[in-house]
N, C-alpha and C positions, 0 to 999 in steps of 0.2 A: 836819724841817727839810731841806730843797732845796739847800741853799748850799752848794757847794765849799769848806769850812772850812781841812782838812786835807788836803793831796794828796801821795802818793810813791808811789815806785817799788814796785811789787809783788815779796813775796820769798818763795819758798815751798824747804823743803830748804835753807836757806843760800845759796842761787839766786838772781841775778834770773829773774823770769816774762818771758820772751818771747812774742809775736805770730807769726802766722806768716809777717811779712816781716822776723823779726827783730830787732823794736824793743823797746824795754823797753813793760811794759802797767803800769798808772798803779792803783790804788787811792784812795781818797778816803773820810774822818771818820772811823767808826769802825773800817773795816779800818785806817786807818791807825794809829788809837787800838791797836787789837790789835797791829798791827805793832810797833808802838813800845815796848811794856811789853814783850814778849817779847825785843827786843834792849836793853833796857834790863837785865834779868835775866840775859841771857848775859855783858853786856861788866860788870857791875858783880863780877864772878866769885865771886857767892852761890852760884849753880849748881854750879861744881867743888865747894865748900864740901859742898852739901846731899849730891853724888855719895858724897863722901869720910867724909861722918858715917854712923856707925852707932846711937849715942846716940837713943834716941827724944827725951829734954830738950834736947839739942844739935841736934837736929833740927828741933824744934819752935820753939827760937831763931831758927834761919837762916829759917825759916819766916814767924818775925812780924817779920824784917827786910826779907825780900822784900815784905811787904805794906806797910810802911812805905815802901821805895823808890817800889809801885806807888803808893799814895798820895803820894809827893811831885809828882807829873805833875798839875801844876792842871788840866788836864782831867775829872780823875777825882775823883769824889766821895767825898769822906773816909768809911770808915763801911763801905764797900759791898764793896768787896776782900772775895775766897774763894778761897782756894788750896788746892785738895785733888790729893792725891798720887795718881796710878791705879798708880803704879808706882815703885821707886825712882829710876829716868831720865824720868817723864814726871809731869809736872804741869797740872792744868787750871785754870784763874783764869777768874774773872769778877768785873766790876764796873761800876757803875754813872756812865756821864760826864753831865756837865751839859748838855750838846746833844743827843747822842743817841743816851739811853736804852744800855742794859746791852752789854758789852762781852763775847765772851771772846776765850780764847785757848788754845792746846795749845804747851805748852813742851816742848821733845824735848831731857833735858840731855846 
């Protein structure tokens, strides 16, 4: 699909992405689909939570609630959320949206 669904500000490092005359640079669908679950899991503060747990059960809790969040974004298709840990600060997601096709993301907690 072609169509400018979803468009914002590009964010990379907690940053907006600048141009090089300065201007904010724009993203669109599924970066923004990416975009969005990623600050959806920083501001919902599951994250500090996952930081703070040592519990593997407790861990794995905060784990099927951050999928639960990503599935509540009706963009995202129920079912398809993967969240695997590469680290205790870093997490990699993917999932699958209704327009287009699989999504991921790299969470840096």
């Amino acid at each position: 699909m072609s169509d400018l669904l979803y468009i914002d500000l590009l964010i990379e490092g907690r940053s907006f992405v600048l141009n090089p005359g300065n201007e904010p640079v724009l993203c669109n669908n599924s970066q923004s689909i990416g975009q969005d679950i990623i600050h959806a899991i920083l501001e919902s503060g599951l994250a500090t939570e996952l930081v703070a747990e040592r519990s593997p059960t407790m861990r794995a809790d905060i784990l099927t609630r951050l999928e639960l969040l990503i599935e509540s974004d009706e963009r995202i298709e129920p079912g398809t959320v993967v969240i695997s840990e590469e680290s205790l600060k870093r997490l990699w997601i993917t999932a699958g949206t209704w327009d287009f096709g699989g999504v991921s993301a790299r969470v840096d907690l």
